[in-house]
ROTIKOL-825600 format. One record per residue (C-alpha): residue number from 1; residue in three letters; x, z negated, y negated. Coordinates in nm, 3 decimals. Layout:
! residues N
NODE    nr   rest         X         Z         Y
NODE   NUM    Ala         X         Z         Y
...
//
This chain:
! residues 465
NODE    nr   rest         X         Z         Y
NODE     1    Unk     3.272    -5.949    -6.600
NODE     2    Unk     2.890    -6.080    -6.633
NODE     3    Unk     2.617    -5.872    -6.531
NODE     4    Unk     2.256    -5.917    -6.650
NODE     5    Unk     2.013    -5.743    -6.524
NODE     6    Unk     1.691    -5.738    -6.739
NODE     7    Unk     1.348    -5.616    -6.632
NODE     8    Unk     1.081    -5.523    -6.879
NODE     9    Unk     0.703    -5.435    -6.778
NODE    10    Unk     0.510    -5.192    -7.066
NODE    11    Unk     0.144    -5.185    -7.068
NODE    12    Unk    -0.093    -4.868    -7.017
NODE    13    Unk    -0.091    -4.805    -7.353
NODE    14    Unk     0.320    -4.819    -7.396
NODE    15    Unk     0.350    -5.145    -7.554
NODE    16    Unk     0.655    -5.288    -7.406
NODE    17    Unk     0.628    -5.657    -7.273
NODE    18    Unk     0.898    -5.893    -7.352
NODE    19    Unk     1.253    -5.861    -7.122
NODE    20    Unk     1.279    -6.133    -6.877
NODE    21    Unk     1.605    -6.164    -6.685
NODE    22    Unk     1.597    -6.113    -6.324
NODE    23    Unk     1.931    -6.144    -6.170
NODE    24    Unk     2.259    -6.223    -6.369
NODE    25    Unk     2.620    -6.219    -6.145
NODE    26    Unk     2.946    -6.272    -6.236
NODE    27    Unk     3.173    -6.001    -6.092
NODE    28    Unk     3.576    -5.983    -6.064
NODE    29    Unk     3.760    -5.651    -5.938
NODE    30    Unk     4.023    -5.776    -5.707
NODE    31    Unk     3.922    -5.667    -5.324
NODE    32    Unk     3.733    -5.352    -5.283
NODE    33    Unk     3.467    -5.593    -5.149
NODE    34    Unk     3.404    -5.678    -5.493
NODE    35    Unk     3.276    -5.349    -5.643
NODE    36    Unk     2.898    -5.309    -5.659
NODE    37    Unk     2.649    -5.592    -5.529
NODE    38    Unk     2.659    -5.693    -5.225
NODE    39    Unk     2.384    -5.703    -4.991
NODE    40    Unk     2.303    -6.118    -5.090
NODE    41    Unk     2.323    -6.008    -5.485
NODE    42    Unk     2.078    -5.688    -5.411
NODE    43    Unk     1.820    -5.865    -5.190
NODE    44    Unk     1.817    -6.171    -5.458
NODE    45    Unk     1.755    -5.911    -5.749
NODE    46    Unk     1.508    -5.721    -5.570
NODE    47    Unk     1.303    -6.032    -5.461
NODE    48    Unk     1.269    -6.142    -5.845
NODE    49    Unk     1.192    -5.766    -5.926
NODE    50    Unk     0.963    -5.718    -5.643
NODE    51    Unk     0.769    -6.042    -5.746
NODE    52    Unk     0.772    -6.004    -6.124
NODE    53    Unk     0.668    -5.589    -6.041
NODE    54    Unk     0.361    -5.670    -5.787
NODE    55    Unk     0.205    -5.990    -6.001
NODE    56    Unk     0.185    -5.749    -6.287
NODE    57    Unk     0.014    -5.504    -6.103
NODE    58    Unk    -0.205    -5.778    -5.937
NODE    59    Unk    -0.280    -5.932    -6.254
NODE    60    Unk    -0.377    -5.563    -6.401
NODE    61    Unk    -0.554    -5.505    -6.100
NODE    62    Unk    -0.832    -5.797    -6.104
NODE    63    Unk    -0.861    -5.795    -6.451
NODE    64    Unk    -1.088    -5.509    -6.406
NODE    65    Unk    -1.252    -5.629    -6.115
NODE    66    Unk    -1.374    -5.918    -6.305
NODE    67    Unk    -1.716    -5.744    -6.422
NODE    68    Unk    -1.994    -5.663    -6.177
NODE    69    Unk    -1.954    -5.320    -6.059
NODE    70    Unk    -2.355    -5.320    -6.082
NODE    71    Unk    -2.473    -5.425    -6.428
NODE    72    Unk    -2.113    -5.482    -6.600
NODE    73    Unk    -2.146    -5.856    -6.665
NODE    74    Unk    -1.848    -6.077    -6.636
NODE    75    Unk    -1.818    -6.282    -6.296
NODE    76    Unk    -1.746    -6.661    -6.289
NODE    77    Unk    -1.476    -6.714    -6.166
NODE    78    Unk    -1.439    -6.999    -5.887
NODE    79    Unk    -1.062    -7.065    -5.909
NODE    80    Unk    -0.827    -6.903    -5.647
NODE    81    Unk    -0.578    -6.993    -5.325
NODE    82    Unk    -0.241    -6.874    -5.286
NODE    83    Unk    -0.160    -6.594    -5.046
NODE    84    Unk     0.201    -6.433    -4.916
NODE    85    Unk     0.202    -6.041    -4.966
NODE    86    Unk     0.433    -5.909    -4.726
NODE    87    Unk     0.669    -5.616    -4.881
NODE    88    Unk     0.945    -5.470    -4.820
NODE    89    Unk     1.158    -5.663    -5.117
NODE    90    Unk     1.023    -5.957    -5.074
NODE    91    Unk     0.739    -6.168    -4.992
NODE    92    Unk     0.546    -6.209    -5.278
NODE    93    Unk     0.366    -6.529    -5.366
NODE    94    Unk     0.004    -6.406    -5.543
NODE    95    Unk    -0.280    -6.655    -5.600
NODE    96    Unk    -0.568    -6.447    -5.514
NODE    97    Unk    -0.884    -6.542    -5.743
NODE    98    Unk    -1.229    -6.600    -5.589
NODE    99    Unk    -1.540    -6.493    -5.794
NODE   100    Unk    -1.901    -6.568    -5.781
NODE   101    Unk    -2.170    -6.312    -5.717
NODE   102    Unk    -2.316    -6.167    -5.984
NODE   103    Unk    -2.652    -6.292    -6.032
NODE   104    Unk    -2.826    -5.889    -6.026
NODE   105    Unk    -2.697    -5.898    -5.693
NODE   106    Unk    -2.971    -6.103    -5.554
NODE   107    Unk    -2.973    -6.384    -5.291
NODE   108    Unk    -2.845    -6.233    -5.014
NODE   109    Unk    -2.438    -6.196    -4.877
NODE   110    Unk    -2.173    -6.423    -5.002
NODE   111    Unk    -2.174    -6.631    -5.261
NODE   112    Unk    -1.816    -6.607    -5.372
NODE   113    Unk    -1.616    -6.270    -5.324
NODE   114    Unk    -1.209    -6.202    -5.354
NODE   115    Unk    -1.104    -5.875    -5.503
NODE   116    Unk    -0.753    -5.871    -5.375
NODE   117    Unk    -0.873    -5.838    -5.045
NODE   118    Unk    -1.014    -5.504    -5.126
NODE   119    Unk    -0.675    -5.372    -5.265
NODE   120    Unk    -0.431    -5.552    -4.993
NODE   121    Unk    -0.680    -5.641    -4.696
NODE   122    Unk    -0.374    -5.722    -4.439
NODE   123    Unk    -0.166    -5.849    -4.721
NODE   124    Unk     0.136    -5.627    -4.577
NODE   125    Unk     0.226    -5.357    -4.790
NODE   126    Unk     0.232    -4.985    -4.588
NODE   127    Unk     0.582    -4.892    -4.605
NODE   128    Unk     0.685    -5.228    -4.458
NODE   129    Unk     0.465    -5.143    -4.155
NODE   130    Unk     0.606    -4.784    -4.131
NODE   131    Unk     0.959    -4.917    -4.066
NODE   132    Unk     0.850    -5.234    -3.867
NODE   133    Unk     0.667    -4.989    -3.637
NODE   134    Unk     0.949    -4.720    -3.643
NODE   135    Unk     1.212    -4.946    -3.570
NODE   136    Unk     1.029    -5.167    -3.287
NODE   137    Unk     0.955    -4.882    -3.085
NODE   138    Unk     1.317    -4.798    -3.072
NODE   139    Unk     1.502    -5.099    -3.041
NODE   140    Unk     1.366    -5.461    -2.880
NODE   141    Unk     1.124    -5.648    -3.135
NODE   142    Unk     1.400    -5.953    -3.203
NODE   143    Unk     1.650    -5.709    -3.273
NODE   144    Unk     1.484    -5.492    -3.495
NODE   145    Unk     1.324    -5.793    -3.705
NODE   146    Unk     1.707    -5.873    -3.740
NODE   147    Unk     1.808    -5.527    -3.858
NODE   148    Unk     1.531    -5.559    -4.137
NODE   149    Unk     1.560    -5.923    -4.251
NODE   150    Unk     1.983    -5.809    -4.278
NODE   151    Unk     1.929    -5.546    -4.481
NODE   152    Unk     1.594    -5.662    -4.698
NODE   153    Unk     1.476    -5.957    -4.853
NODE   154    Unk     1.266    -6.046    -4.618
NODE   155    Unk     1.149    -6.366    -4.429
NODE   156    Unk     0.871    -6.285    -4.192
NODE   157    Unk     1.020    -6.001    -4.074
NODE   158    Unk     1.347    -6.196    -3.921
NODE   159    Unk     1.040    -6.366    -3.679
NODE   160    Unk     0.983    -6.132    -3.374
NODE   161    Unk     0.634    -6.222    -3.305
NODE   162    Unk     0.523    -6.118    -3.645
NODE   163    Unk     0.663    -5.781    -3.638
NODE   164    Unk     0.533    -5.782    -3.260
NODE   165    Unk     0.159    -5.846    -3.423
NODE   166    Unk     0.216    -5.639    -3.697
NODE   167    Unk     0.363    -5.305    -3.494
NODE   168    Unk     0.020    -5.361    -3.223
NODE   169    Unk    -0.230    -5.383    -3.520
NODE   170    Unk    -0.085    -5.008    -3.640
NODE   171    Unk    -0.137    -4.930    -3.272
NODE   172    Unk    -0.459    -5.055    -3.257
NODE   173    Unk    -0.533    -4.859    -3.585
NODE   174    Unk    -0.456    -4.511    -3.438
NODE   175    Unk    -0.631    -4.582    -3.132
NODE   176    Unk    -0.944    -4.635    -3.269
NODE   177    Unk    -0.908    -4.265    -3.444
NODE   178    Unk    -0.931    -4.157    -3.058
NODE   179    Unk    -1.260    -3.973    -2.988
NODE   180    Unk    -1.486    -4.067    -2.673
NODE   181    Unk    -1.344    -4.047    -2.338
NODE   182    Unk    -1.526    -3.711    -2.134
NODE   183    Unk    -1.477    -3.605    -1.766
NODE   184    Unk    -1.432    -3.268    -1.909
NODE   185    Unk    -1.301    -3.084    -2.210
NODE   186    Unk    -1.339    -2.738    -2.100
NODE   187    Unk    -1.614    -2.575    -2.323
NODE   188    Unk    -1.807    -2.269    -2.401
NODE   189    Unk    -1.797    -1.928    -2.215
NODE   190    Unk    -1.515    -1.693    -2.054
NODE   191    Unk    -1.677    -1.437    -2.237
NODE   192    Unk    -1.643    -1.600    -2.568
NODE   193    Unk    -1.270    -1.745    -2.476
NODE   194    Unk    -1.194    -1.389    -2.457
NODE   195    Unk    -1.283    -1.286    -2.772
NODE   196    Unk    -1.036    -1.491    -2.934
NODE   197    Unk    -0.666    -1.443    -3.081
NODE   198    Unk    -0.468    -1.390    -2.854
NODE   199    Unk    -0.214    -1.708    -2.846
NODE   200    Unk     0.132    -1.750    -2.900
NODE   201    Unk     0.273    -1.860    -2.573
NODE   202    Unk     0.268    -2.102    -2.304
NODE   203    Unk     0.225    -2.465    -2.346
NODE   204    Unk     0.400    -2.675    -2.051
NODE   205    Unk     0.366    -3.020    -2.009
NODE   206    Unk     0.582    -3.221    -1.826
NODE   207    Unk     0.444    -3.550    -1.680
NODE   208    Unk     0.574    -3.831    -1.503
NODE   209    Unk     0.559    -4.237    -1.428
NODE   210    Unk     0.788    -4.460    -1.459
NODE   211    Unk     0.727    -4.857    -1.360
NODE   212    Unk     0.802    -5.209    -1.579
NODE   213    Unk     0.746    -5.568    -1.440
NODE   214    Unk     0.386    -5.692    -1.520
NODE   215    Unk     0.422    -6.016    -1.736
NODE   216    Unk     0.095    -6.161    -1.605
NODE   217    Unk     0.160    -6.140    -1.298
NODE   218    Unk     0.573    -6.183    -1.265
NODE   219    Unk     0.597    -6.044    -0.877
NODE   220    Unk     0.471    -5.704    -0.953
NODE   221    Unk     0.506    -5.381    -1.151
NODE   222    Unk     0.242    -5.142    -1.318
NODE   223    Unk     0.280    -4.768    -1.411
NODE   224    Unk     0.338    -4.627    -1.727
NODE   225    Unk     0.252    -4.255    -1.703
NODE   226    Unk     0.435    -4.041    -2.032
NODE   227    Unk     0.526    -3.692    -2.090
NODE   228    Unk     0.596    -3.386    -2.335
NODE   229    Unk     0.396    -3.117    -2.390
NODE   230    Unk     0.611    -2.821    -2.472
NODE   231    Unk     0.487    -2.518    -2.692
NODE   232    Unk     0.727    -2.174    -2.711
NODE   233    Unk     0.660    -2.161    -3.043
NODE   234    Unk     0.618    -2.517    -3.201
NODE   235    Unk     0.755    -2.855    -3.228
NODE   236    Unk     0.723    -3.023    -2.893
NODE   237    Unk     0.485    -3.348    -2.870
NODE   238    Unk     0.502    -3.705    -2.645
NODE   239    Unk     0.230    -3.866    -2.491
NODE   240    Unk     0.251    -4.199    -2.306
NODE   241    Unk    -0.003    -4.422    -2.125
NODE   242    Unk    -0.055    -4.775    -1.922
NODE   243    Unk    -0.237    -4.656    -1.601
NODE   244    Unk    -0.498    -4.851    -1.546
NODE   245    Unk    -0.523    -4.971    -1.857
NODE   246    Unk    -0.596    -4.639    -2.069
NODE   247    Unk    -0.947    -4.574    -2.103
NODE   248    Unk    -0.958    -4.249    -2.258
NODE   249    Unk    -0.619    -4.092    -2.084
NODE   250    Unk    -0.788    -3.724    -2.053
NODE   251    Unk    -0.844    -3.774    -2.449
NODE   252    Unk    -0.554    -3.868    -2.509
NODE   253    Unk    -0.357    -3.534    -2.373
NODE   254    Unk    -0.648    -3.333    -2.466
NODE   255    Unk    -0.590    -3.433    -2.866
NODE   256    Unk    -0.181    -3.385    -2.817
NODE   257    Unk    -0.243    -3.019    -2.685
NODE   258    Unk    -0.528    -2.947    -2.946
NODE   259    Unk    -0.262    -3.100    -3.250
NODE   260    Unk    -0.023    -2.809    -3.119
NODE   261    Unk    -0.321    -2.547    -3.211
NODE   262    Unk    -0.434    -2.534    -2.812
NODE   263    Unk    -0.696    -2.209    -2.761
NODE   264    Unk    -0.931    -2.213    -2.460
NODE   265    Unk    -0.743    -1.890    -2.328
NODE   266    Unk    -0.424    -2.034    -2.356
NODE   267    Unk    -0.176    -2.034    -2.089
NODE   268    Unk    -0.084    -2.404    -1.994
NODE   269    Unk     0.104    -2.522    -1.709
NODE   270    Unk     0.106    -2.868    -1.609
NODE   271    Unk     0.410    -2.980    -1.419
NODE   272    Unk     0.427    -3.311    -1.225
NODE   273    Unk     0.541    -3.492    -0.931
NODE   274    Unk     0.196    -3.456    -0.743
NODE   275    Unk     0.096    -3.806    -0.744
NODE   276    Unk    -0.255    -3.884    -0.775
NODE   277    Unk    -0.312    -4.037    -1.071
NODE   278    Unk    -0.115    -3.756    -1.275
NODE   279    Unk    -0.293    -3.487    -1.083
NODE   280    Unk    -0.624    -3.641    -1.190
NODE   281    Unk    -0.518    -3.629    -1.555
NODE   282    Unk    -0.488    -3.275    -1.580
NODE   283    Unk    -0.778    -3.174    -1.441
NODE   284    Unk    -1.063    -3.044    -1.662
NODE   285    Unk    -0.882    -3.031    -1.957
NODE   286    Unk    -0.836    -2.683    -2.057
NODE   287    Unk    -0.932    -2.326    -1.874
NODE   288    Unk    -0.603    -2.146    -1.837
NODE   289    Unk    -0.417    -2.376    -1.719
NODE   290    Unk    -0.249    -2.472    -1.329
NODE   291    Unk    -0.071    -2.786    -1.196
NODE   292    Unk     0.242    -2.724    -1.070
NODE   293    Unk     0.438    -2.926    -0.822
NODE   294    Unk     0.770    -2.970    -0.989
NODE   295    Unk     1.083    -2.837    -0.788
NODE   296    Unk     1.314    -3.112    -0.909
NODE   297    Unk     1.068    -3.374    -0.714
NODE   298    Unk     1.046    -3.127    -0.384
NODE   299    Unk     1.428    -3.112    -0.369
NODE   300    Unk     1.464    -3.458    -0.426
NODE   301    Unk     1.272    -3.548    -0.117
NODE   302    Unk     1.440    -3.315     0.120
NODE   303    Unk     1.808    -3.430     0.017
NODE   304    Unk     1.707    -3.755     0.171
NODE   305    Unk     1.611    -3.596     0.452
NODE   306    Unk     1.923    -3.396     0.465
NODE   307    Unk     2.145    -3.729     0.433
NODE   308    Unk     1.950    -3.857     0.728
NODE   309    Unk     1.997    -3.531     0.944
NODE   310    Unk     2.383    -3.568     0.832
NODE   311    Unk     2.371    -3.903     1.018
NODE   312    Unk     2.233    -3.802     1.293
NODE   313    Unk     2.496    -3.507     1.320
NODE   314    Unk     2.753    -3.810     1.395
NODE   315    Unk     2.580    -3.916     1.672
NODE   316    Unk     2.474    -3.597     1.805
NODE   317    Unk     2.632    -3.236     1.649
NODE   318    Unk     2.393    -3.031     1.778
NODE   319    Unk     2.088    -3.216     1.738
NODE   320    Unk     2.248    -3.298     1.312
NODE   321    Unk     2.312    -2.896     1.260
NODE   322    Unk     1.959    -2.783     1.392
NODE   323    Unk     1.780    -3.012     1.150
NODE   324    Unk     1.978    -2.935     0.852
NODE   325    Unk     1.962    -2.548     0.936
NODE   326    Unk     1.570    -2.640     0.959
NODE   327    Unk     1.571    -2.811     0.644
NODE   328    Unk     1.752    -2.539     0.465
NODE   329    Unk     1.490    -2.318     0.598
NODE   330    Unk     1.222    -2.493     0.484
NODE   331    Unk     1.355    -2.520     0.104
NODE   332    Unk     1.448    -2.154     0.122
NODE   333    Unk     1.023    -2.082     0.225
NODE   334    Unk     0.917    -2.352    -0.034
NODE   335    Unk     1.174    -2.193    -0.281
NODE   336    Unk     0.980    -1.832    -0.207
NODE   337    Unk     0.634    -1.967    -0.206
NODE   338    Unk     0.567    -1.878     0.153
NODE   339    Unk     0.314    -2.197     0.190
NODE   340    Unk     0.207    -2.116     0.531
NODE   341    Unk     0.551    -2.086     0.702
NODE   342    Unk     0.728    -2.377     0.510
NODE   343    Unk     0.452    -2.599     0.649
NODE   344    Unk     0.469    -2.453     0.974
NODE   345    Unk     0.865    -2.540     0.989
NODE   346    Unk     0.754    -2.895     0.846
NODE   347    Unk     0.577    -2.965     1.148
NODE   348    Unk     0.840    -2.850     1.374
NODE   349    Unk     1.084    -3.059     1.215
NODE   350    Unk     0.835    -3.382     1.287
NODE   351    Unk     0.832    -3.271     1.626
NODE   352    Unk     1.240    -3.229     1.685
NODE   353    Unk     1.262    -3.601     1.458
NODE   354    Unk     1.006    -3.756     1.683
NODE   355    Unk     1.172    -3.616     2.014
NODE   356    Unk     1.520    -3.753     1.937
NODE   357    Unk     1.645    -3.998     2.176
NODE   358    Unk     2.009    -4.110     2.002
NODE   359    Unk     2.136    -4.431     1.918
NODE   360    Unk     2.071    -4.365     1.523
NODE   361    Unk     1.964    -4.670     1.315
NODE   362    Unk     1.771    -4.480     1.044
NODE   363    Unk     1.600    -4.267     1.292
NODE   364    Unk     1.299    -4.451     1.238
NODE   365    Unk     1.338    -4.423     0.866
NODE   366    Unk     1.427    -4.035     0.916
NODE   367    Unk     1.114    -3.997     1.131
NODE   368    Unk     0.894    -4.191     0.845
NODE   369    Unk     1.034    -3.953     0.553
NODE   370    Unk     0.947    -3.668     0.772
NODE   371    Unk     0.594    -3.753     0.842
NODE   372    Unk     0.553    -3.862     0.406
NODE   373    Unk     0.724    -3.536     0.330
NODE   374    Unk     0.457    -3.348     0.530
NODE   375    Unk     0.197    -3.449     0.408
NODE   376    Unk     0.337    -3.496     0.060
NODE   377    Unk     0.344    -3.095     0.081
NODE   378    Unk    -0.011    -3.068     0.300
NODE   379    Unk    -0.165    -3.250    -0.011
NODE   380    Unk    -0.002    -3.061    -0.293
NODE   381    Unk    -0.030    -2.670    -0.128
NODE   382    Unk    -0.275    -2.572    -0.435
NODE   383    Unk     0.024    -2.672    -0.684
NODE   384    Unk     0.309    -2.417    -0.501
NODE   385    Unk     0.434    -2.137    -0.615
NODE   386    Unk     0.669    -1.872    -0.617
NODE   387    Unk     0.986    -2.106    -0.778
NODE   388    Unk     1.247    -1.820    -0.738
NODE   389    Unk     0.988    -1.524    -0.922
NODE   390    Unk     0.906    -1.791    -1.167
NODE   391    Unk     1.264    -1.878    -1.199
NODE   392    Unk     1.402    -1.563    -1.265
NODE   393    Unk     1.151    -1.495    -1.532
NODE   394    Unk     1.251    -1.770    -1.716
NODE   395    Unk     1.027    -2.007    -1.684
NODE   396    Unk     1.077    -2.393    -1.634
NODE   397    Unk     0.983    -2.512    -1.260
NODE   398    Unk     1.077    -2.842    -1.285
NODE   399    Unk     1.020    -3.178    -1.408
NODE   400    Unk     1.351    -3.251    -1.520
NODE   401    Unk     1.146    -3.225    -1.858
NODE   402    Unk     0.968    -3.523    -1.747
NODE   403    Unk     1.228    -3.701    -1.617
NODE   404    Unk     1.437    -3.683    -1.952
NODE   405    Unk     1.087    -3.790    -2.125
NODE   406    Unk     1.080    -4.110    -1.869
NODE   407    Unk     1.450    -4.191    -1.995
NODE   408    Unk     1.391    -4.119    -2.343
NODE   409    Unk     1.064    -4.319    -2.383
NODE   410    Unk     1.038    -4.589    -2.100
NODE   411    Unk     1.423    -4.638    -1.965
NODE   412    Unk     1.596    -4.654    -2.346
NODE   413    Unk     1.307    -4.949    -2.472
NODE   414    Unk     1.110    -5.098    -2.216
NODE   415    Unk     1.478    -5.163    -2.059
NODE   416    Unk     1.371    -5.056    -1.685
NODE   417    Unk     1.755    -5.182    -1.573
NODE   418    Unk     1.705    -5.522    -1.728
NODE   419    Unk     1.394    -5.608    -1.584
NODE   420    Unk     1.199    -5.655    -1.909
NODE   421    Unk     0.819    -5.818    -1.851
NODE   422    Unk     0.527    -5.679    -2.050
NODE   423    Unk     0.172    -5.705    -2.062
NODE   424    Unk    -0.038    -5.402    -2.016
NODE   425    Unk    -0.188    -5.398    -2.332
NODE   426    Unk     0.169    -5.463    -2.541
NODE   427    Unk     0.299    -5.166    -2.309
NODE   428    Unk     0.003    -4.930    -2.419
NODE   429    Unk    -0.004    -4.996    -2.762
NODE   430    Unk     0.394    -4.989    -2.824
NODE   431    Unk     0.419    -4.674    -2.596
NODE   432    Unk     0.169    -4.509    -2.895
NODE   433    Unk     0.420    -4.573    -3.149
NODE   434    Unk     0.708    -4.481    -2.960
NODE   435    Unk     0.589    -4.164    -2.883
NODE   436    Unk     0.497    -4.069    -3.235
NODE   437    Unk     0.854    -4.214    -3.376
NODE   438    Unk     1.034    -4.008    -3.113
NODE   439    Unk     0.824    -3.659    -3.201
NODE   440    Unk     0.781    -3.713    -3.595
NODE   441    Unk     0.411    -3.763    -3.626
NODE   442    Unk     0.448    -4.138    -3.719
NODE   443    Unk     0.543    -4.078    -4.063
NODE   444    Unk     0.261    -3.818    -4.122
NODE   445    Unk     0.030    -4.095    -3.954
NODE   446    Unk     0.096    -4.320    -4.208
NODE   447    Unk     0.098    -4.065    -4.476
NODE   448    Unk    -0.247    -4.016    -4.397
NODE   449    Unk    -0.355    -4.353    -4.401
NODE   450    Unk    -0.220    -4.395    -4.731
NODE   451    Unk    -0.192    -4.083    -4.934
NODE   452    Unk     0.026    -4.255    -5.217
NODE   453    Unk     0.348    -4.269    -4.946
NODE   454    Unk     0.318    -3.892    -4.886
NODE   455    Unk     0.368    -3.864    -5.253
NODE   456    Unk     0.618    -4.119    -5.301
NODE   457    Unk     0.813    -3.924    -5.022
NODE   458    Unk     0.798    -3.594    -5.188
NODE   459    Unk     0.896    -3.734    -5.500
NODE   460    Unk     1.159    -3.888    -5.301
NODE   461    Unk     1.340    -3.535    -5.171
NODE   462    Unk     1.221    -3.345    -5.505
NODE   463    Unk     1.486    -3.637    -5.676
NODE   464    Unk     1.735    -3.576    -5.402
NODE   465    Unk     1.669    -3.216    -5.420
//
């Protein structure tokens, strides 16, 4: 059989244009490959539609932009150039027209102006930058290009770089939305925080770095620093950073816990691995709320020690089962938040690591974890607590929240294991849109960018509906 497909374009007014034929195929029913189009036939009859669709719309467009805005005269027009707009069926081919200034306008600004910049300034339509951005913060920039140039016809998007350009400049656009940078977001009065409703729950954020290799400078690694702020009663959120490279980083988690409706007398408990930097970053940003030093990161560091003390127990029994009944002792005080005893036993056990004299060959390593994990806990006593009380109420006392968050948003696309290079800035700006894809708020982004997709996407599930 022959299949025409014919496309006709009415006017405002519902005068129907002549029918011009877009695609025609000739189809046999032999294979079960051969029902339908196939994806070549689709993308070919989209392209034509898509071109024939958006020069109608174009043309419809500057026609009434031809008159000055100002006194109503008609502009000269000063011919026009050709310009690719970028869409999701298709690149279109426009030729944009340039117009002179109006003479009421007076001497001053350009003397020629082109309206289609005003309608299509990037000249990339906004659902092909939705799924450009949504799909190149979840799979490698090459790859995703791919997925849409297989599936759409498409020819930029099969080049990386483009996408790569396109995904940073939609980065670029939320970040300027960011407010100024402060030292401090705490404001007002206890007395008037306590006048307020009282809130839903606790908030706790999880936060935690992971490292990629630094493409300037090949030998080295820098930190990305990303976590999830967790409500009890709403939709959790991401948030993801370049130290160093971040200027407003406070910001930044001050406007994800103010998106989930954060009150000034709102519990909120910050847990992290008690490195600087993170530390920093939670301070001053909301009353009621205390840094905790995550269990997960406490126990990590004393199973090392524990494999160490294990090796010494083959060289000396007696000397291996008083430092692991030490050790136990000390994560059964930390466990209890007895701060004053557990460091007390800490310094003991430097003392019985420094004064062993056995033929061990990671007894200097032992005695070097020892000293770090005593003053890893010396600097972080104002983030302990009571992990068993807090435990048994039910509430989280670990980072294993962040560490799933430093999988999900650094290990799965920045590609940690294959030694992946970045620049700071590429890291930043795709960590923005990562975040948002992996939480939900990058379609609402865009949505509010550009009102008409929000409505498209409504009518969209009403038709499904």
């Amino acid at each position: 059989m022959r299949v025409r497909v014919l496309l006709e374009i009415a006017a405002d007014d519902g005068t129907a244009g002549a029918a011009t034929e877009v695609a025609m195929f000739d189809k046999q029913t032999e294979r079960p490959e051969d029902l339908g189009l196939s994806i070549a036939e689709a993308k070919a009859m989209m392209a034509v539609v898509q071109q024939q669709v958006v020069a109608a719309q174009v043309a419809s467009w500057t026609e009434r932009q031809l008159c000055c805005e100002a006194c109503g005269a008609r502009r000269h027009s000063k011919g026009s150039y050709p310009v690719v707009f970028l869409t999701l069926y298709g690149d279109v081919q426009l030729a944009s027209p340039r117009l002179h200034r109006c003479s009421c306008q007076g001497a001053e600004g350009p003397a020629t102006l082109s309206p289609l910049r005003t309608l299509i300034p990037g000249y990339v339509a906004p659902e092909r930058l939705y799924l450009e951005a949504r799909w190149a913060s979840l799979v490698p920039y090459a790859a995703a290009a791919g997925l849409l140039a297989d599936i759409l016809p498409i020819a930029a998007g099969a080049n990386a770089t483009t996408l790569r350009e396109h995904v940073l400049h939609v980065a670029e656009h939320a970040e300027a939305e960011l407010g100024e940078e402060r030292p401090c977001f705490i404001d007002g009065c206890p007395a008037d925080w306590a006048r307020l409703p009282i809130p839903e729950g606790r908030i706790v954020v999880g936060l935690d770095g992971g490292y990629v290799r630094n493409w300037e400078d090949r030998k080295t690694n820098f930190e990305l620093i990303v976590g999830q702020s967790v409500p009890e009663d709403r939709d959790a959120r991401y948030i993801g950073l370049a130290h160093g490279y971040d200027s407003k980083p406070k910001r930044r988690l001050f406007d994800v816990l103010r998106s989930q409706d954060l009150q000034a007398n709102q519990d909120v408990t910050f847990l992290t691995d008690g490195g600087e930097e993170v530390r920093a970053l939670t301070e001053f940003v909301t009353p009621e709320s205390e840094h905790v030093l995550d269990w997960f990161h406490i126990t990590m560091r004393l199973t090392v020690l524990e494999q160490y003390a294990r090796g010494v127990a083959h060289h000396d029994e007696a000397a291996g089962a008083r430092l692991l009944a030490e050790l136990e002792r000390i994560k059964w005080l930390l466990w209890h938040g007895n701060q004053h005893r557990a460091r007390a036993s800490i310094g003991i056990l430097e003392e019985d690591v420094d004064g062993l004299e056995i033929d061990y060959p990671n007894l200097r390593k032992f005695a070097k974890s020892a000293h770090e994990f005593a003053v890893y806990i010396r600097t972080n006593t104002g983030s302990l607590i009571n992990y068993g009380e807090r435990f048994r109420a039910g509430e989280r006392i670990s980072s294993c929240l962040a560490e799933s968050t430093v999988n999900a948003v650094i290990s799965k696309r920045f590609a940690k294991r294959q030694q992946m290079q970045w620049t700071k800035r590429g890291a930043h700006l795709l960590l923005q849109i990562r975040t948002r894809a992996l939480d939900g708020t990058l379609r609402p982004l865009f949505e509010r960018w550009y009102p008409g997709l929000a409505n498209d996407n409504s009518a969209a599930q009403a038709a499904a509906s």
